[in-house]
C-alpha atoms as a printed R data frame, in Angstrom:
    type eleno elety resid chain resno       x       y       z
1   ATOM     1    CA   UNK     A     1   0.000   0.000   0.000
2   ATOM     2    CA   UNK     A     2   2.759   2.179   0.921
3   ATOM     3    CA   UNK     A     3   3.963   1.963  -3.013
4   ATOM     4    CA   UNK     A     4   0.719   1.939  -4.212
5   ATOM     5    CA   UNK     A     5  -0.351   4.982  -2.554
6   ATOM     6    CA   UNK     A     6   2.927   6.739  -3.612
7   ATOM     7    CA   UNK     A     7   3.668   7.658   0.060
8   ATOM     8    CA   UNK     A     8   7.282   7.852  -0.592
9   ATOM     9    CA   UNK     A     9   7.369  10.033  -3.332
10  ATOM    10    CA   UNK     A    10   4.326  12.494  -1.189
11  ATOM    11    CA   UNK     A    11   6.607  12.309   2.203
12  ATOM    12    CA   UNK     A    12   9.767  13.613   0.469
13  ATOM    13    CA   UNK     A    13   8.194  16.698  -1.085
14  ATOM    14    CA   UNK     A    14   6.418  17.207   3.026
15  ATOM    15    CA   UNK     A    15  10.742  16.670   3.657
16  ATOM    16    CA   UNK     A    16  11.452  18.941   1.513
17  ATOM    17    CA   UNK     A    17   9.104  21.603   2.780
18  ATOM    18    CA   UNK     A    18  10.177  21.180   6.246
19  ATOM    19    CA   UNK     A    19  13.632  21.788   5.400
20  ATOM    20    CA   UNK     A    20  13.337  24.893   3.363
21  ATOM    21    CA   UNK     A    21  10.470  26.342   5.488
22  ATOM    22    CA   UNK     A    22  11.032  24.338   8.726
23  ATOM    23    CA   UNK     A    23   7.476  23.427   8.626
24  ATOM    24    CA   UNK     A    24   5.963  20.338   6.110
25  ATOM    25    CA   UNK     A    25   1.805  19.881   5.910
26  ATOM    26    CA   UNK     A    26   0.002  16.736   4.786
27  ATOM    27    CA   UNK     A    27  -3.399  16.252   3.818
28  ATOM    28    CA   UNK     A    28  -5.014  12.790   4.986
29  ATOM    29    CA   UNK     A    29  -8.161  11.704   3.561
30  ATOM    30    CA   UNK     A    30 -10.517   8.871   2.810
31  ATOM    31    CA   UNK     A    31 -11.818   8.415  -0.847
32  ATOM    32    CA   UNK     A    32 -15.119   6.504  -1.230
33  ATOM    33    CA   UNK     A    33 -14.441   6.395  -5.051
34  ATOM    34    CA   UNK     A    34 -10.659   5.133  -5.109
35  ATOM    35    CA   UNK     A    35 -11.246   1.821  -6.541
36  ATOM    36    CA   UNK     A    36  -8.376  -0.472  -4.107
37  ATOM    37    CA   UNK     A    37  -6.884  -3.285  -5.727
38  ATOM    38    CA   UNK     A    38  -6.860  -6.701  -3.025
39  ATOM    39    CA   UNK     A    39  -6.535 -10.068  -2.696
40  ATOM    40    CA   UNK     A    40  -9.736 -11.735  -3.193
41  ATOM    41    CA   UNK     A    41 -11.695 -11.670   0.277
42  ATOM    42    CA   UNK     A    42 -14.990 -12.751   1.618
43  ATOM    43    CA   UNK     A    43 -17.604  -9.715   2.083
44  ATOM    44    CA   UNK     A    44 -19.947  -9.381   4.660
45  ATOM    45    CA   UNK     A    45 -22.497 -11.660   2.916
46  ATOM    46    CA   UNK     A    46 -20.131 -14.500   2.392
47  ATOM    47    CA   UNK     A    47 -19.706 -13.663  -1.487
48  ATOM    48    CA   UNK     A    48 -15.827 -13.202  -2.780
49  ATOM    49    CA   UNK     A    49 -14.405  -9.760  -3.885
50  ATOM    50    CA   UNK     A    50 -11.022  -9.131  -5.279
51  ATOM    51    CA   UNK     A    51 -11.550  -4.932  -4.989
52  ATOM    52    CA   UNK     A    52 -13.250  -2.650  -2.848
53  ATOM    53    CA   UNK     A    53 -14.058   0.766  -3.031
54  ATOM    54    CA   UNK     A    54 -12.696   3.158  -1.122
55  ATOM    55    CA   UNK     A    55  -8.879   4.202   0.411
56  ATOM    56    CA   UNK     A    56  -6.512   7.001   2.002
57  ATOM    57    CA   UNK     A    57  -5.379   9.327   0.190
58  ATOM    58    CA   UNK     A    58  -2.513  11.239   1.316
59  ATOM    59    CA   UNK     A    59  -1.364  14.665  -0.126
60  ATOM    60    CA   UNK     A    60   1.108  17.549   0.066
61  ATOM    61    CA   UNK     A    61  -0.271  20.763   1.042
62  ATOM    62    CA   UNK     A    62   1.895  24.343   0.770
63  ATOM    63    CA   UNK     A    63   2.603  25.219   3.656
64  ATOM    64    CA   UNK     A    64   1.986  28.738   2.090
65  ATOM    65    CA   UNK     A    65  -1.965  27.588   1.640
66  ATOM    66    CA   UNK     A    66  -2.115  26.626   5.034
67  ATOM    67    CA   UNK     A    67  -3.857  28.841   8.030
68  ATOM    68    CA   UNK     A    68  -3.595  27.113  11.500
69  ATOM    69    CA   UNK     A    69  -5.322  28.648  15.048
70  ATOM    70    CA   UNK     A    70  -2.739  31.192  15.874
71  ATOM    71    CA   UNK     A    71  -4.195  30.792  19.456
72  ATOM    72    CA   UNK     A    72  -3.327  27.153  19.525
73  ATOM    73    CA   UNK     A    73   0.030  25.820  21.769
74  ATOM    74    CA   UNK     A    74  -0.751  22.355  20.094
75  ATOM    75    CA   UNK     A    75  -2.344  20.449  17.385
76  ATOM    76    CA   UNK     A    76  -4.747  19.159  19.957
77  ATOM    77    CA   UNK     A    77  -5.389  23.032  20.994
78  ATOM    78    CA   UNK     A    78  -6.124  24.024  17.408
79  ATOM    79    CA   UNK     A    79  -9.901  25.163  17.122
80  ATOM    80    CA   UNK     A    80  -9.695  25.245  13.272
81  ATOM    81    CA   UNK     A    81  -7.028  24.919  10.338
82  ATOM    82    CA   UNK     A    82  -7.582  26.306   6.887
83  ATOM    83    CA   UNK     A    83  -6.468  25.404   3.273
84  ATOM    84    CA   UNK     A    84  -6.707  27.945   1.093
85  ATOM    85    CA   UNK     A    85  -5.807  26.196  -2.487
86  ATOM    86    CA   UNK     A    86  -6.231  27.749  -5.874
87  ATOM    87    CA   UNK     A    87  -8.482  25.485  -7.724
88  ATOM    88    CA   UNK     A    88  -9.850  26.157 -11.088
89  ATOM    89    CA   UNK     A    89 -12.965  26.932 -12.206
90  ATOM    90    CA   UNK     A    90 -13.920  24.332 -14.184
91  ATOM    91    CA   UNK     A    91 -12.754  22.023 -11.110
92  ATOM    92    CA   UNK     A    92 -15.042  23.628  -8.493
93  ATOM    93    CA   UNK     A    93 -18.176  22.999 -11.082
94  ATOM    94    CA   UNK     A    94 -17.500  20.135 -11.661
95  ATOM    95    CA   UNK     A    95 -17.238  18.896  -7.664
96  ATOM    96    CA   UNK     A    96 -20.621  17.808  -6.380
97  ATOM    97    CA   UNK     A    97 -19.606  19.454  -3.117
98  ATOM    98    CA   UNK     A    98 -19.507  22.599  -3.513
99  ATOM    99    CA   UNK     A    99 -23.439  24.248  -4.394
100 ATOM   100    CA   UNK     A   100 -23.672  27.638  -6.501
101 ATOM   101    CA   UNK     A   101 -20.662  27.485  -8.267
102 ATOM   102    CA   UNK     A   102 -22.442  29.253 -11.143
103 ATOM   103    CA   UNK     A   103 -21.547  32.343  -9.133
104 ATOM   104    CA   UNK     A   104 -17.765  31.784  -8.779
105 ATOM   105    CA   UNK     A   105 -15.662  34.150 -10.797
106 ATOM   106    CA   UNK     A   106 -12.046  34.703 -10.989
107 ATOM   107    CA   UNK     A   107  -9.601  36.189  -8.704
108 ATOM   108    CA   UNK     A   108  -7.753  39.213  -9.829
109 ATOM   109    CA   UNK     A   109  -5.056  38.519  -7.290
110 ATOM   110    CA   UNK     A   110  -1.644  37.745  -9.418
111 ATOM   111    CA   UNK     A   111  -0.511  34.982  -7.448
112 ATOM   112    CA   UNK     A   112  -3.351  33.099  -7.150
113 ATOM   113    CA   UNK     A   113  -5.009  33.796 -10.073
114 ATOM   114    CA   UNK     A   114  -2.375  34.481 -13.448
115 ATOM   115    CA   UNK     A   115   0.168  32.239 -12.546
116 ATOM   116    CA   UNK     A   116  -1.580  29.601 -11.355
117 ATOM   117    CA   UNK     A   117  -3.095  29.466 -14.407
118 ATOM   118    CA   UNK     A   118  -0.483  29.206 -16.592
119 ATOM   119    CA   UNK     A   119   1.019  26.320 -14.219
120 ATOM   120    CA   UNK     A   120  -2.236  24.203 -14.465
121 ATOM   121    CA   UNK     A   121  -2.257  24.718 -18.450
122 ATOM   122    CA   UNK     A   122   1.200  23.728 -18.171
123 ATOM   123    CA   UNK     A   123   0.172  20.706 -16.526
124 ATOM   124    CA   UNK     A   124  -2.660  19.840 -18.534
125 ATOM   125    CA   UNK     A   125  -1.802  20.863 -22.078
126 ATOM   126    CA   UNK     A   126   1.897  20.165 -21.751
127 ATOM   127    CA   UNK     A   127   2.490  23.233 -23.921
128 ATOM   128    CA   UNK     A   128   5.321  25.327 -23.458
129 ATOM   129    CA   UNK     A   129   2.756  28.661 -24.123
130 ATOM   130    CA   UNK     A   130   2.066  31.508 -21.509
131 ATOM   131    CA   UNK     A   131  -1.303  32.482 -21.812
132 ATOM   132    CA   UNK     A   132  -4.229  34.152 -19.447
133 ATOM   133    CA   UNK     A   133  -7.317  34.082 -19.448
134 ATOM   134    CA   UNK     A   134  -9.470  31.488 -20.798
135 ATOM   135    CA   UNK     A   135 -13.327  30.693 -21.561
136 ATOM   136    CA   UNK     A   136 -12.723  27.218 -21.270
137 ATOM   137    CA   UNK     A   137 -12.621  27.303 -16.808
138 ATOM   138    CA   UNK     A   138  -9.416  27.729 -16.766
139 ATOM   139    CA   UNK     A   139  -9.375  30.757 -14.689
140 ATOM   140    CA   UNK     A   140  -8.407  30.047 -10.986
141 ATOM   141    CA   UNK     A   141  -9.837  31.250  -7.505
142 ATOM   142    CA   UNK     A   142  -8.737  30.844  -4.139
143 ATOM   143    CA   UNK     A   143 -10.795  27.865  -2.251
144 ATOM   144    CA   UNK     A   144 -11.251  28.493   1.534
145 ATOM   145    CA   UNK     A   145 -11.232  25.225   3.346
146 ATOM   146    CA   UNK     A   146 -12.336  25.676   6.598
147 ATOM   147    CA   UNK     A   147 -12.384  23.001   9.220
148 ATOM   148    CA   UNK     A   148 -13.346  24.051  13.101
149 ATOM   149    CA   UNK     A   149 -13.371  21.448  15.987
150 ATOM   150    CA   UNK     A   150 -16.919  22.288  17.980
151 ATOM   151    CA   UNK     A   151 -17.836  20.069  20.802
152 ATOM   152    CA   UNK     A   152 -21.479  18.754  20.966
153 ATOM   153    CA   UNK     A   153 -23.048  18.920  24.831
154 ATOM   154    CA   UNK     A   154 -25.687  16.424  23.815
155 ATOM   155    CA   UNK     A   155 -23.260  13.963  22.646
156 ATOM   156    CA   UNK     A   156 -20.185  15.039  24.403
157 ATOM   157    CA   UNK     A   157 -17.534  14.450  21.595
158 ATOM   158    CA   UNK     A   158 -15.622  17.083  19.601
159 ATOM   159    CA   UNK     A   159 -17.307  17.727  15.627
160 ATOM   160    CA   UNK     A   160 -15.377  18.309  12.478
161 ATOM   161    CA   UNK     A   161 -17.347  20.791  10.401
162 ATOM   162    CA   UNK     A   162 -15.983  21.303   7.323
163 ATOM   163    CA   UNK     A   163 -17.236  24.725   5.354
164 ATOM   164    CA   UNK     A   164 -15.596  25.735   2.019
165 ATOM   165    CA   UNK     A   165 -16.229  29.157   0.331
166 ATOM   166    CA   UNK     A   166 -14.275  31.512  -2.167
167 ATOM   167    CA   UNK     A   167 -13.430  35.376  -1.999
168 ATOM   168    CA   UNK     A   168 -16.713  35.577  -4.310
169 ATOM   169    CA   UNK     A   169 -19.202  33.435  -2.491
């Protein structure tokens, strides 16, 4: 799993990060799509399976994207953490998570907005073009991830609420 998942490859950029900016950020997370390749197993019902759906996922984050309680001595301390990644357009729309993306438009910061750009094109088209500015959702926005610990009285356990926004709704 370790190979599959590419961990090594993931934990040395995080190394890298921590030695340039003495701080490294990884993103852990479960994905009920991931199609996981086993051994053929018995399910639940007694029927055999040789996959089953869902796995980790485990990502680099900039440590320049990353917000974290500045009230907070330690990770168990921290009331809320926030990723703040520039995702495209097109991307947003097209995640069933996020709801009125038909109101989304660009950001006009440089940063965020006209280089990222041209490094996703990059990516995508393998072109060796600068352009900006596309119809096609290529234009980029900031995404506000916002997760805040909030403890439940009823229940008495701590909540993860997870609430993601951009600069323009």
């Amino acid at each position: 799993w370790y190979r599959h998942l590419k961990m090594n490859t993931t934990f040395k950029k995080i190394s890298l990060d921590a030695s340039k900016y003495g701080l490294g950020w990884a993103k852990v997370l479960w994905n009920n799509d991931a199609l996981s390749p086993t051994t053929p197993f018995l399910a639940s019902d007694g029927t055999e399976k040789t996959e089953s759906y869902g796995e980790i996922v485990v990502d680099r984050c900039d440590p320049f994207e990353i917000y974290a309680d500045p009230m907070a001595q330690t990770i168990a301390d921290m009331r809320y953490i926030i990723h703040a990644p520039v995702r495209t357009i097109a991307e947003l729309r097209a995640n069933p998570l996020y709801s009125n993306t038909e109101k989304i438009t660009p950001d006009t910061r440089l940063a965020a907005s006209l280089m990222k750009q041209a490094e996703l094109r990059l990516a995508i088209s393998n072109a060796n073009t600068f352009q900006l500015g596309q119809s096609n959702g290529m234009d980029t926005v900031v995404t506000l991830e916002i997760f805040r610990k909030i403890y439940d009285r009823k229940t008495k356990k701590w909540n993860i609420w997870v609430t993601t926004r951009t600069e323009s709704g």
